[in-house]
N, CA, C and O atoms as CSV, one atom per row, in Angstrom:
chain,resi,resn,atom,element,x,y,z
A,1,UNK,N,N,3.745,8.549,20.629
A,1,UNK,CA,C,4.725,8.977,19.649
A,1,UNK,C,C,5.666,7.833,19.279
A,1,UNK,O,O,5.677,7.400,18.126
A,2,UNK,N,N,6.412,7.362,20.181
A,2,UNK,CA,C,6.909,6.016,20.163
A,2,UNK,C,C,6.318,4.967,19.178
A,2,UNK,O,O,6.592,4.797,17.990
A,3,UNK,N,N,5.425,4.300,19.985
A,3,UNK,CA,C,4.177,3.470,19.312
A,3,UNK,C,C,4.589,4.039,17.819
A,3,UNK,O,O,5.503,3.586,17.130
A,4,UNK,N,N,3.629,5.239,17.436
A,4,UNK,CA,C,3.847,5.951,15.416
A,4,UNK,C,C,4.871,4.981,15.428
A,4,UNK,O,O,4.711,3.762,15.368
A,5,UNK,N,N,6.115,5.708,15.523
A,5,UNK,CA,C,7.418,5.806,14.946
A,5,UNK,C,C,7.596,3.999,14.627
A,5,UNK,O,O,7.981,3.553,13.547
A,6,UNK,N,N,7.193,3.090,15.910
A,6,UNK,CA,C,7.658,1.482,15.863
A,6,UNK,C,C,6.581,1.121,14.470
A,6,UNK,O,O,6.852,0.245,13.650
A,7,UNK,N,N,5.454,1.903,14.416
A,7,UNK,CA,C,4.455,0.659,13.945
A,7,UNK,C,C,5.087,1.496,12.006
A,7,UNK,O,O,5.172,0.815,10.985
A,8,UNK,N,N,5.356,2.794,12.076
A,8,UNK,CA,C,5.660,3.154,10.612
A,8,UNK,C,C,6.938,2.513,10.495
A,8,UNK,O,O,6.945,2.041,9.359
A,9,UNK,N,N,8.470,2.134,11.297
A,9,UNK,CA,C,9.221,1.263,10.554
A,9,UNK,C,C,8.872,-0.020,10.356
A,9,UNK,O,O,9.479,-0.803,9.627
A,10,UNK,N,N,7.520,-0.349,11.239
A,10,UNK,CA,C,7.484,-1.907,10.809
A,10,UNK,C,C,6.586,-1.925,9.946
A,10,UNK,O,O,5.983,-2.985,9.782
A,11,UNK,N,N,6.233,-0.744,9.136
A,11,UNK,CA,C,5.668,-1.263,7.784
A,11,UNK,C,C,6.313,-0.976,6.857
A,11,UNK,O,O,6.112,-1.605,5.818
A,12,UNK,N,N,7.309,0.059,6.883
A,12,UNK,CA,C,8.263,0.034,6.113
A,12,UNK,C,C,9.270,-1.631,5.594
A,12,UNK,O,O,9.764,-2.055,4.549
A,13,UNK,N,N,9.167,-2.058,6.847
A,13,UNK,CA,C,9.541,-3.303,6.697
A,13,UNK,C,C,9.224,-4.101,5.869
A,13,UNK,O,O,9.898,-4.486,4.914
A,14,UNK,N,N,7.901,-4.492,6.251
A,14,UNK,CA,C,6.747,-5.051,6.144
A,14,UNK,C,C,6.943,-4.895,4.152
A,14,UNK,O,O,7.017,-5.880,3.418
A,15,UNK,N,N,6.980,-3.711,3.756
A,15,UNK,CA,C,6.887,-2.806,2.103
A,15,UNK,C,C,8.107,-3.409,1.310
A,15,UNK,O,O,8.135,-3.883,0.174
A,16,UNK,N,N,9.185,-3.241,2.313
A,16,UNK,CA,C,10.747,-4.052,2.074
A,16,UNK,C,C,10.646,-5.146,1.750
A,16,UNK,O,O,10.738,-5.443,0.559
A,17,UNK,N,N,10.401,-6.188,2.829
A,17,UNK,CA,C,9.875,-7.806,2.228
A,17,UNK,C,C,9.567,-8.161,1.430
A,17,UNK,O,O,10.326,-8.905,0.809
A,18,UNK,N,N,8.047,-7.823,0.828
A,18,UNK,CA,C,7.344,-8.176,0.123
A,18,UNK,C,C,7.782,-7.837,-1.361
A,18,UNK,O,O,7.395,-8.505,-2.320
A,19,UNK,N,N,8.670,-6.679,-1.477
A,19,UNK,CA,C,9.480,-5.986,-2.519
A,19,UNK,C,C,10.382,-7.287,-2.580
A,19,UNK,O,O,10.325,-8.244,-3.353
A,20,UNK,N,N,11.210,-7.026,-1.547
A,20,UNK,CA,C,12.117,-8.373,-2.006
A,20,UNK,C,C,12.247,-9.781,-2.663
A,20,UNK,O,O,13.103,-10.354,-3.339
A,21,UNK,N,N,10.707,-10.159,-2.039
A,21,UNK,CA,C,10.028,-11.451,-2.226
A,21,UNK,C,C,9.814,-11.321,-3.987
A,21,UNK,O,O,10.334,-11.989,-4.881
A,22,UNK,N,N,8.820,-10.166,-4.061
A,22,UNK,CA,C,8.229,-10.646,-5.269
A,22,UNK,C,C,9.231,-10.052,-6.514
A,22,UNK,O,O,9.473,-10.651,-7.562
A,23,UNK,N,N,9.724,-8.772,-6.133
A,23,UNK,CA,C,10.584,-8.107,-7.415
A,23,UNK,C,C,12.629,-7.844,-7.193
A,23,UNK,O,O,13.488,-7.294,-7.882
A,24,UNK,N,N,12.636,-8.742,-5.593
A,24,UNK,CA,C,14.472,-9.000,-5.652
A,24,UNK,C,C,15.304,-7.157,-5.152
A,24,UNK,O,O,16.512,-6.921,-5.153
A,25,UNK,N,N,14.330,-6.294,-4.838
A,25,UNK,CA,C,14.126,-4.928,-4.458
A,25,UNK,C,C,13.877,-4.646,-3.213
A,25,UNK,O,O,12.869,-4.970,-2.585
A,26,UNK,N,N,15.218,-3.751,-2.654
A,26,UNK,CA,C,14.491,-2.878,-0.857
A,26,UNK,C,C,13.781,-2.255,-1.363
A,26,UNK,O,O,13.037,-1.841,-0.474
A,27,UNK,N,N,13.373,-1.740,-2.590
A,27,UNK,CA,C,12.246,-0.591,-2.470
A,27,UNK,C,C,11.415,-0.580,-4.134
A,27,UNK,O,O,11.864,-0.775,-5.264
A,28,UNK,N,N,10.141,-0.281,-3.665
A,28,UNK,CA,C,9.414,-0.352,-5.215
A,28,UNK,C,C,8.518,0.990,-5.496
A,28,UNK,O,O,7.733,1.422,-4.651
A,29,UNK,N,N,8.642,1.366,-6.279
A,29,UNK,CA,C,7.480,2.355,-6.403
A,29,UNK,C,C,6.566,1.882,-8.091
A,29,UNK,O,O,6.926,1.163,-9.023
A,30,UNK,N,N,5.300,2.689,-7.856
A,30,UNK,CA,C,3.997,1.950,-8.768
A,30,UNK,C,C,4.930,3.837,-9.901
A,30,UNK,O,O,5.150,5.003,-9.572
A,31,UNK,N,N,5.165,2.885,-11.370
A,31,UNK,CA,C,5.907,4.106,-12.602
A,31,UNK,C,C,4.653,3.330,-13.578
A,31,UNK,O,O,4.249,2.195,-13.834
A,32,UNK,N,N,4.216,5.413,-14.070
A,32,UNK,CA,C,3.225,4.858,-15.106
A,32,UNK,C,C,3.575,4.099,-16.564
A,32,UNK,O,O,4.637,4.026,-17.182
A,33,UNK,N,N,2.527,3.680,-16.791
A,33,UNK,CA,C,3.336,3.077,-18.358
A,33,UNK,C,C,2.768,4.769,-19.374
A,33,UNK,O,O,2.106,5.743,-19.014
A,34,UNK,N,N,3.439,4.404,-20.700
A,34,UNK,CA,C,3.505,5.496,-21.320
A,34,UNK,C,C,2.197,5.531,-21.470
A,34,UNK,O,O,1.575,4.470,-21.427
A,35,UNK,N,N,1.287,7.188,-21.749
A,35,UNK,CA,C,0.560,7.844,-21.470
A,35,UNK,C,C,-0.687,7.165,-22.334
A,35,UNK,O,O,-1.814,6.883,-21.926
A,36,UNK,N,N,-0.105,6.991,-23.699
A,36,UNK,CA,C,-0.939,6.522,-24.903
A,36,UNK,C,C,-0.837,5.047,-24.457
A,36,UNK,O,O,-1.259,4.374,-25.397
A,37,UNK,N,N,-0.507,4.347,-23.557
A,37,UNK,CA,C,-0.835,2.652,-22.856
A,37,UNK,C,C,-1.068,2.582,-21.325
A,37,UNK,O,O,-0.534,1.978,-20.395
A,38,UNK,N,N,-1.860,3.259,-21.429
A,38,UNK,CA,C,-1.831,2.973,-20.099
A,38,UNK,C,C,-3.079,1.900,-19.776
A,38,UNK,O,O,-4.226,1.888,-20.222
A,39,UNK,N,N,-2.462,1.072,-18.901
A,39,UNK,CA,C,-2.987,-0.234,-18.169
A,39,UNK,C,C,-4.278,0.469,-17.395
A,39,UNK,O,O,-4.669,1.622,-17.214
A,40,UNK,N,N,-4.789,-1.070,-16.984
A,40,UNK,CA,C,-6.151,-0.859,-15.780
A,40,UNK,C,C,-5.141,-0.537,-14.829
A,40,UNK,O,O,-5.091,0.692,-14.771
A,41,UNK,N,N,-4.281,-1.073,-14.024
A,41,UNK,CA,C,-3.838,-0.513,-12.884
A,41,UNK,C,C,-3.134,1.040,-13.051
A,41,UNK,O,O,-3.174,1.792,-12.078
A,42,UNK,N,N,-2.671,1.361,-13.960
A,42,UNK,CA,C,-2.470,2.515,-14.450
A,42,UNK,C,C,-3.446,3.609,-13.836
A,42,UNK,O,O,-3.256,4.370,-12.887
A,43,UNK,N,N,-4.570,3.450,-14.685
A,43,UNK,CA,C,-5.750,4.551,-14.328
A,43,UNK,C,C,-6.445,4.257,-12.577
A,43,UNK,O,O,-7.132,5.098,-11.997
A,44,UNK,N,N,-6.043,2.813,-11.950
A,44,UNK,CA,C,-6.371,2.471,-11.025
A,44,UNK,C,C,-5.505,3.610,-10.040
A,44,UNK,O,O,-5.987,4.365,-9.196
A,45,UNK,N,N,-4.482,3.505,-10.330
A,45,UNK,CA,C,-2.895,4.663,-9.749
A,45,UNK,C,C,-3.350,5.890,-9.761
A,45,UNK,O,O,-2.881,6.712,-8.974
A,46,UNK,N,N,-4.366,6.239,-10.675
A,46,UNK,CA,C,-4.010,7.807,-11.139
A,46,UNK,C,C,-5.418,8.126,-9.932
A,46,UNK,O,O,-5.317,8.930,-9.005
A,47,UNK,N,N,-6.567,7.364,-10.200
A,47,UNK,CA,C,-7.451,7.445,-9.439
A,47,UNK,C,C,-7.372,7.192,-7.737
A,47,UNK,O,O,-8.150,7.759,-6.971
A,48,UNK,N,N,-6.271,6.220,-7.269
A,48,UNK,CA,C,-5.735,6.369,-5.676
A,48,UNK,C,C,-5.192,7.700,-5.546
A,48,UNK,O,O,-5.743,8.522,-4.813
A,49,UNK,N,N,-4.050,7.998,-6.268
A,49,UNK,CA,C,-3.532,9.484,-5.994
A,49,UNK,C,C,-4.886,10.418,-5.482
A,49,UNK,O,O,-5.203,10.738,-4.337
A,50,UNK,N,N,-5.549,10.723,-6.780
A,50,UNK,CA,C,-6.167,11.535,-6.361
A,50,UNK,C,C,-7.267,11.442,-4.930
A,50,UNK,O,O,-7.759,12.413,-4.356
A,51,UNK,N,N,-7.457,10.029,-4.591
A,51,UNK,CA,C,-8.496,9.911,-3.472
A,51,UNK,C,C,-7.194,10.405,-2.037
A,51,UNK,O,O,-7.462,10.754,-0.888
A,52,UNK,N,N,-6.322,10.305,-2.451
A,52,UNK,CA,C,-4.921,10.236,-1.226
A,52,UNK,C,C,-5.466,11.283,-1.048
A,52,UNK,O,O,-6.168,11.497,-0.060
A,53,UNK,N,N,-5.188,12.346,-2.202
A,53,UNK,CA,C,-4.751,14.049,-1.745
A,53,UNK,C,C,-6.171,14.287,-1.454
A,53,UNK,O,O,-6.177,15.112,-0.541
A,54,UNK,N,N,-7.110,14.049,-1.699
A,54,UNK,CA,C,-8.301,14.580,-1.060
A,54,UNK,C,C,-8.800,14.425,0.340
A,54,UNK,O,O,-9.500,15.189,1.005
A,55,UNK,N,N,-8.253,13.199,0.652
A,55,UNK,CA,C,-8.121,12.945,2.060
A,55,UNK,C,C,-9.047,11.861,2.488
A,55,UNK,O,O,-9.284,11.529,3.649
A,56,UNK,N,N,-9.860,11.024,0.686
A,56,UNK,CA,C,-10.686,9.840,0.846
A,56,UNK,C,C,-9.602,9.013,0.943
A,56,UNK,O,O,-8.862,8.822,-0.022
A,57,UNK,N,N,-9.379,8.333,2.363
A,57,UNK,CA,C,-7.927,7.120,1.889
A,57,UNK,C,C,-8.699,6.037,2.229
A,57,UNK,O,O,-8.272,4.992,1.736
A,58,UNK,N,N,-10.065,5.879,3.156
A,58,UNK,CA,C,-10.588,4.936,3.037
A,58,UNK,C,C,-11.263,4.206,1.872
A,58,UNK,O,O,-11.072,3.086,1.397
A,59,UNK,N,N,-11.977,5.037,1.612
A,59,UNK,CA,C,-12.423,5.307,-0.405
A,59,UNK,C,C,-11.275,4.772,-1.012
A,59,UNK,O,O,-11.609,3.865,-1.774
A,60,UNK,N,N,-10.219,4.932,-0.996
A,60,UNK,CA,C,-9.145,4.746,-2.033
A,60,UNK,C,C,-8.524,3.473,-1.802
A,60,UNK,O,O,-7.769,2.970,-2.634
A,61,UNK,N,N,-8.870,2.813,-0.467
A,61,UNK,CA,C,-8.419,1.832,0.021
A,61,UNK,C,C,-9.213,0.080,-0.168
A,61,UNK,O,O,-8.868,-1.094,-0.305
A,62,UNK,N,N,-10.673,1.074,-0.038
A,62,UNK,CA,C,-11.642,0.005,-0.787
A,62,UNK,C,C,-11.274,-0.707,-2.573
A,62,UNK,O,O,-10.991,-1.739,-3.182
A,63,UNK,N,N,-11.564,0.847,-2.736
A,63,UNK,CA,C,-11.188,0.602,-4.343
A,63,UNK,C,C,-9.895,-0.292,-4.559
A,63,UNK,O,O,-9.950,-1.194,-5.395
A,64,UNK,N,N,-8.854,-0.095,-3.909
A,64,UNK,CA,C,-7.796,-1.049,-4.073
A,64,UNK,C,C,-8.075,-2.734,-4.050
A,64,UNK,O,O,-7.560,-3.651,-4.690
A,65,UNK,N,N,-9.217,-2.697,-2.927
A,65,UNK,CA,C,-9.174,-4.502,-2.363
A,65,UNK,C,C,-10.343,-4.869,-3.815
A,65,UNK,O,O,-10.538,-5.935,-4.399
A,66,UNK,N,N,-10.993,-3.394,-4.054
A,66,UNK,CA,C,-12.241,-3.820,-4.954
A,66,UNK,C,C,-11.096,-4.582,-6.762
A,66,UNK,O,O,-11.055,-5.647,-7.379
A,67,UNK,N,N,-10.676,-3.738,-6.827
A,67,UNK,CA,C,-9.811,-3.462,-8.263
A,67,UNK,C,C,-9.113,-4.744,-8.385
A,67,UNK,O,O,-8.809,-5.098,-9.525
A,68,UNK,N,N,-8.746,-5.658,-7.182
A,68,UNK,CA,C,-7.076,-6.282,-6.925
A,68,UNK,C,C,-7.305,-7.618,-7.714
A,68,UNK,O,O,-8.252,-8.387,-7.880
A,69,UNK,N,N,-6.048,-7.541,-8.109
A,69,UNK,CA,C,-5.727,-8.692,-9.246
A,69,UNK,C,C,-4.558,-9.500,-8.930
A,69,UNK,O,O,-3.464,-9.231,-9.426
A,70,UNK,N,N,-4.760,-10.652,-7.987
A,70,UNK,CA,C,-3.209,-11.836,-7.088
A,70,UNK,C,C,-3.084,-11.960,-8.099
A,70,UNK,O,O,-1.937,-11.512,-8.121
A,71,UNK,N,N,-3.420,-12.392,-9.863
A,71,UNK,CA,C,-2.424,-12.842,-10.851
A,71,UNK,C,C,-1.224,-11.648,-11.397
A,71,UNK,O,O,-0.272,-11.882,-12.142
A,72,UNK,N,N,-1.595,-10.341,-10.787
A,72,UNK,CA,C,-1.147,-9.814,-12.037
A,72,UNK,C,C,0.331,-8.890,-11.248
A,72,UNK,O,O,0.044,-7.905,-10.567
A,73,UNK,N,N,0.992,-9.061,-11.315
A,73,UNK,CA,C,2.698,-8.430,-10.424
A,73,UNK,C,C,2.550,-7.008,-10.183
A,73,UNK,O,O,3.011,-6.475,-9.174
A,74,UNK,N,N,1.746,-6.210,-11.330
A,74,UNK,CA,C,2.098,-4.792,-11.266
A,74,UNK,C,C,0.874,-4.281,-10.479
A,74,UNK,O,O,0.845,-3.056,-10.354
A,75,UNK,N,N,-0.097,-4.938,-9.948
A,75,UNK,CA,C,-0.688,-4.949,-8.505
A,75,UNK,C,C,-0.546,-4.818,-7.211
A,75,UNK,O,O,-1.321,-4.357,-6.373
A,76,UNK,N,N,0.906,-5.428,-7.075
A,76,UNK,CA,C,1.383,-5.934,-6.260
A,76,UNK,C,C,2.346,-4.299,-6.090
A,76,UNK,O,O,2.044,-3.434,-5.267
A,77,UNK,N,N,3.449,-4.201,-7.022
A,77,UNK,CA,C,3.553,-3.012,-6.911
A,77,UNK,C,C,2.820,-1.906,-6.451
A,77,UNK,O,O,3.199,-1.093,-5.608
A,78,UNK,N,N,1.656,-1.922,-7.103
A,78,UNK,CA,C,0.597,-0.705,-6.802
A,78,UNK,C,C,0.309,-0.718,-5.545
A,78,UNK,O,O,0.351,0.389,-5.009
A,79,UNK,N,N,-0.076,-1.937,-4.638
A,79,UNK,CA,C,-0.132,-2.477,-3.475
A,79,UNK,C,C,0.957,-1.594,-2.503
A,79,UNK,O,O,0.723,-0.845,-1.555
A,80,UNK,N,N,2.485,-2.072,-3.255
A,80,UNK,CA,C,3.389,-2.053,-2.541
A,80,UNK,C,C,3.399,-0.144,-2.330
A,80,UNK,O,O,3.377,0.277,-1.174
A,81,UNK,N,N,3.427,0.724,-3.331
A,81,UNK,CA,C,3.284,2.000,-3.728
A,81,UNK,C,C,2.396,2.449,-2.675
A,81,UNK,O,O,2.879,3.108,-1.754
A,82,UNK,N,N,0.974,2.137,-2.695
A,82,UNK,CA,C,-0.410,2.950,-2.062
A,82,UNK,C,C,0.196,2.946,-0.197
A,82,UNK,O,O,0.169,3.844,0.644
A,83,UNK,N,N,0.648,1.653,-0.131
A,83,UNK,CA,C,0.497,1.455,1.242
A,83,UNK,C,C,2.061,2.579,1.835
A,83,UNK,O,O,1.918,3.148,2.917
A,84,UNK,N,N,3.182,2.754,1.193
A,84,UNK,CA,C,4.429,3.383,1.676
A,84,UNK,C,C,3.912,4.705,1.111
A,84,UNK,O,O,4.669,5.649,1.340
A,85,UNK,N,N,2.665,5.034,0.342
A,85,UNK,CA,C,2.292,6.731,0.829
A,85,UNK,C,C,1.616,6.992,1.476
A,85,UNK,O,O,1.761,8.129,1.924
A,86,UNK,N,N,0.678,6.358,1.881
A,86,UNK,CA,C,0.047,6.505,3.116
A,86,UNK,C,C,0.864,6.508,4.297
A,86,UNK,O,O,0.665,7.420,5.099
A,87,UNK,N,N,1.898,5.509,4.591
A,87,UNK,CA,C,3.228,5.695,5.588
A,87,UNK,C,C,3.685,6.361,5.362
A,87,UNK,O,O,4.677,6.364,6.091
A,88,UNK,N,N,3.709,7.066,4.783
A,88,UNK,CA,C,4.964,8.429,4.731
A,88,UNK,C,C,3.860,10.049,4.859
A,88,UNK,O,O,4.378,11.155,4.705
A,89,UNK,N,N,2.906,9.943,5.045
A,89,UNK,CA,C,1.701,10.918,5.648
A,89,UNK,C,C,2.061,11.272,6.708
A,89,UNK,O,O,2.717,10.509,7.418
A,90,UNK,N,N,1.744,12.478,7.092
A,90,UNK,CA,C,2.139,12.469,8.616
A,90,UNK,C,C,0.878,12.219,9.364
A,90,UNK,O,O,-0.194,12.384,8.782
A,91,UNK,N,N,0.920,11.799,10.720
A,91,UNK,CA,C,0.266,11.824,11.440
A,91,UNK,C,C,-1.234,12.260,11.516
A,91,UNK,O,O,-2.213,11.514,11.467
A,92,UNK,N,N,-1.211,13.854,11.668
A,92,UNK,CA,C,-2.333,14.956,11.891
A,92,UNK,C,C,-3.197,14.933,9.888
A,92,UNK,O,O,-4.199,15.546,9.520
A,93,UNK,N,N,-2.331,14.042,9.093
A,93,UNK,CA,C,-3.312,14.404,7.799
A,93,UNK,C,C,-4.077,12.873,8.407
A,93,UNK,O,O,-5.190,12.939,8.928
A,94,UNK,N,N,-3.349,11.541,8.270
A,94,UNK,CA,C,-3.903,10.746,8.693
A,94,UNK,C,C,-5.559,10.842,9.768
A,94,UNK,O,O,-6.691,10.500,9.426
A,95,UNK,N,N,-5.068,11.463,11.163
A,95,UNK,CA,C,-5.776,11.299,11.743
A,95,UNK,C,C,-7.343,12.210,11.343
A,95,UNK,O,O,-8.520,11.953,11.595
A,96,UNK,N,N,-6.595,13.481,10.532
A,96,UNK,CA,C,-7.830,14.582,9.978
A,96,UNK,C,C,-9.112,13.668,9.103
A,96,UNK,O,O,-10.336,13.736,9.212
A,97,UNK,N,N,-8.337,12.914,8.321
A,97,UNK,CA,C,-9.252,11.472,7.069
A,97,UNK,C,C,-9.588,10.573,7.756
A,97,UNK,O,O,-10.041,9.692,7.025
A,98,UNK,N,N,-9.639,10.156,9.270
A,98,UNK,CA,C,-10.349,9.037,9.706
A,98,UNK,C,C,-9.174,7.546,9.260
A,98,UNK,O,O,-9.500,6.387,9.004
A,99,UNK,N,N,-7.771,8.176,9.308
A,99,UNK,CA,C,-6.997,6.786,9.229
A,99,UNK,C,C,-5.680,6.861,9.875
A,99,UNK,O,O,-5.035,7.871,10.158
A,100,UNK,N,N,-5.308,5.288,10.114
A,100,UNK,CA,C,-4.319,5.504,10.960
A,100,UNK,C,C,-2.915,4.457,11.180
A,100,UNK,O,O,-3.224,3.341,11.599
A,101,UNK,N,N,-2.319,4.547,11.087
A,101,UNK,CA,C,-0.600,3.490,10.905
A,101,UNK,C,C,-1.305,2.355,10.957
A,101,UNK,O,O,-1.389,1.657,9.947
A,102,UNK,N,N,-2.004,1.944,12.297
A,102,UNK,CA,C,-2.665,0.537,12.740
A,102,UNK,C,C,-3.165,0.330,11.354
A,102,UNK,O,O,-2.715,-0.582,10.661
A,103,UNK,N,N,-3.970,1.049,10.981
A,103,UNK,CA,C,-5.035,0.511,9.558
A,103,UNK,C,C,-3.895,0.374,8.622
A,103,UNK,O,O,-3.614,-0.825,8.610
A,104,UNK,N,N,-3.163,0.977,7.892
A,104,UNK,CA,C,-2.386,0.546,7.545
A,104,UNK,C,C,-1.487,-0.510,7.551
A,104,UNK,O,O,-1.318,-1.100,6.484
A,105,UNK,N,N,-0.979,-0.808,8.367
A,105,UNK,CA,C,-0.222,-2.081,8.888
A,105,UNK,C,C,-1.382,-3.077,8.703
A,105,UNK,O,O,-1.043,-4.050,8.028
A,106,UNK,N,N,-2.474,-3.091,9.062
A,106,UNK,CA,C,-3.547,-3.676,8.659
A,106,UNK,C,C,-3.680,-4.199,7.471
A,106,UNK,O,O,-3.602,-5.356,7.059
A,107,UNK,N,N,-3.928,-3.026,6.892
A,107,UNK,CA,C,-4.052,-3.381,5.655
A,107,UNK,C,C,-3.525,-3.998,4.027
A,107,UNK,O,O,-3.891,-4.397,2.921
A,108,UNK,N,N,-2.058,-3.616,5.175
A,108,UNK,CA,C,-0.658,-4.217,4.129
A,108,UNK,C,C,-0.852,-5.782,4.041
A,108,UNK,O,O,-0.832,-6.577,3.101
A,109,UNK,N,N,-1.098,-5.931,5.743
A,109,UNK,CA,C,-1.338,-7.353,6.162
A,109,UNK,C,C,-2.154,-7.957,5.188
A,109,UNK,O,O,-1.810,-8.872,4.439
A,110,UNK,N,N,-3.589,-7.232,5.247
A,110,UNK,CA,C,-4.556,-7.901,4.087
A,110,UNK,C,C,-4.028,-8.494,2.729
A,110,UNK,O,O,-4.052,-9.594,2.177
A,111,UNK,N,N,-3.592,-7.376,2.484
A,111,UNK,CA,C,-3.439,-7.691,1.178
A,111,UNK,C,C,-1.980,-8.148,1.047
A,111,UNK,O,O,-1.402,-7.851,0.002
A,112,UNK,N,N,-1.270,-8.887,2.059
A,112,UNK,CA,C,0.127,-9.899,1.749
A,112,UNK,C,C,-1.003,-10.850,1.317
A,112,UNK,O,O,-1.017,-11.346,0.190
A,113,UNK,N,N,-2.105,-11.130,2.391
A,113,UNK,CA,C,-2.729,-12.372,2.640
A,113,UNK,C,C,-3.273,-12.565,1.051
A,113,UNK,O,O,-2.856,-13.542,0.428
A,114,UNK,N,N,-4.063,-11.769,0.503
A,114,UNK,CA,C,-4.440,-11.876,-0.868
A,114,UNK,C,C,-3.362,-12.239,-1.991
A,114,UNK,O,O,-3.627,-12.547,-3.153
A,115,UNK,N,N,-2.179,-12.148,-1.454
A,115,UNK,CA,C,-0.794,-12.887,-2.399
A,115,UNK,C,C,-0.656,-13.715,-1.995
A,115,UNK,O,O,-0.448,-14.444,-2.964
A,116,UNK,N,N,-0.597,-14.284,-1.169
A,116,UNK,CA,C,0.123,-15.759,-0.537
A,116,UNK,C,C,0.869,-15.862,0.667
A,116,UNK,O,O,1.489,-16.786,1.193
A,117,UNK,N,N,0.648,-14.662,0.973
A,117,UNK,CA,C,2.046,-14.654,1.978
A,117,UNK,C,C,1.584,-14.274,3.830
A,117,UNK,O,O,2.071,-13.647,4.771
A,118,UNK,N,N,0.459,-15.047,3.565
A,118,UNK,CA,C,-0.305,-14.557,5.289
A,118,UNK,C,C,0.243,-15.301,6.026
A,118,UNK,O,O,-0.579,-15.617,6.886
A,119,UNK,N,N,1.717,-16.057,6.297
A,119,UNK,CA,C,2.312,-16.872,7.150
A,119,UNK,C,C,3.892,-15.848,7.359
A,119,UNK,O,O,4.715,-16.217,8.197
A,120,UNK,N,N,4.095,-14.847,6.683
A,120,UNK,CA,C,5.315,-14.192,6.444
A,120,UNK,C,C,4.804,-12.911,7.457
A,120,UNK,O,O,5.354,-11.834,7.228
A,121,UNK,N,N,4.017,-12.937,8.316
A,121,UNK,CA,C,3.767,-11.812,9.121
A,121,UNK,C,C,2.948,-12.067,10.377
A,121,UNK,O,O,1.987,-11.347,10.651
A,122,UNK,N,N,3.434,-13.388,11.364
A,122,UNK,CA,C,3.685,-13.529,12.252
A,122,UNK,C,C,3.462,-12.549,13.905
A,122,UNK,O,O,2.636,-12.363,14.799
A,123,UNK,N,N,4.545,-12.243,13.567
A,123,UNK,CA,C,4.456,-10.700,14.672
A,123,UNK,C,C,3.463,-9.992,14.919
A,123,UNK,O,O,3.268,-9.453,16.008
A,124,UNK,N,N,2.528,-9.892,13.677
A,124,UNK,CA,C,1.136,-8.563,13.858
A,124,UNK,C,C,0.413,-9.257,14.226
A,124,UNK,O,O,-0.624,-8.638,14.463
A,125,UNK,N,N,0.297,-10.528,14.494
A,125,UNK,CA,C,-1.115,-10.915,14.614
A,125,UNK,C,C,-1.293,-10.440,15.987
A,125,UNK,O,O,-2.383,-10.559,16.546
């Protein structure tokens, strides 16, 4: 229980940083663009949601590393977005889908590394 609780504020952290780094923000969330423009990461968003609530987060997680674009900022967001709803899951949905804080924290990791920033997270290794 412990363990949860340390490894979900240290990705909260982890979500904080990288917010800070790239957009000057403790906190970011992925906002659609208007309905009649919507972007590739846009429909990329609409399509994670729905793999979340179904309970594909591995599926939804692929698709993220598959989709990912280091040039493009509002990636990074989306990045920043996918990974603090999956942290904010509880536990028992996590563990029901075959996923878990570790993978997460994991996976945040990954994909700092796919920005530039695989020297800014130290501690997890």
């Amino acid at each position: 229980m412990y363990e949860q609780d340390y490894i979900m504020r240290l990705i909260k952290e982890m979500i904080k940083f990288i917010a800070k780094i790239f957009f000057h923000k403790d906190e970011i969330s992925y906002e659609l663009s208007n309905e009649d423009e919507y972007s590739q990461t846009d429909y990329l968003y609409k399509e994670l949601l729905v793999l979340i609530e179904l309970g594909k987060i591995n599926e939804a997680e692929n698709l993220l590393f598959e989709k990912l674009d280091e040039n493009n900022n509002k990636y990074i967001e989306l990045v920043l977005d996918f990974y603090n709803r999956l942290n904010n899951l509880d536990d028992d949905f996590l563990e029901e889908n075959n996923f878990s804080r570790e993978e997460i924290a994991e996976g945040l990791k990954d994909m700092a590394k796919e920005f530039g920033l695989q020297n800014n997270f130290p501690f997890l290794e």
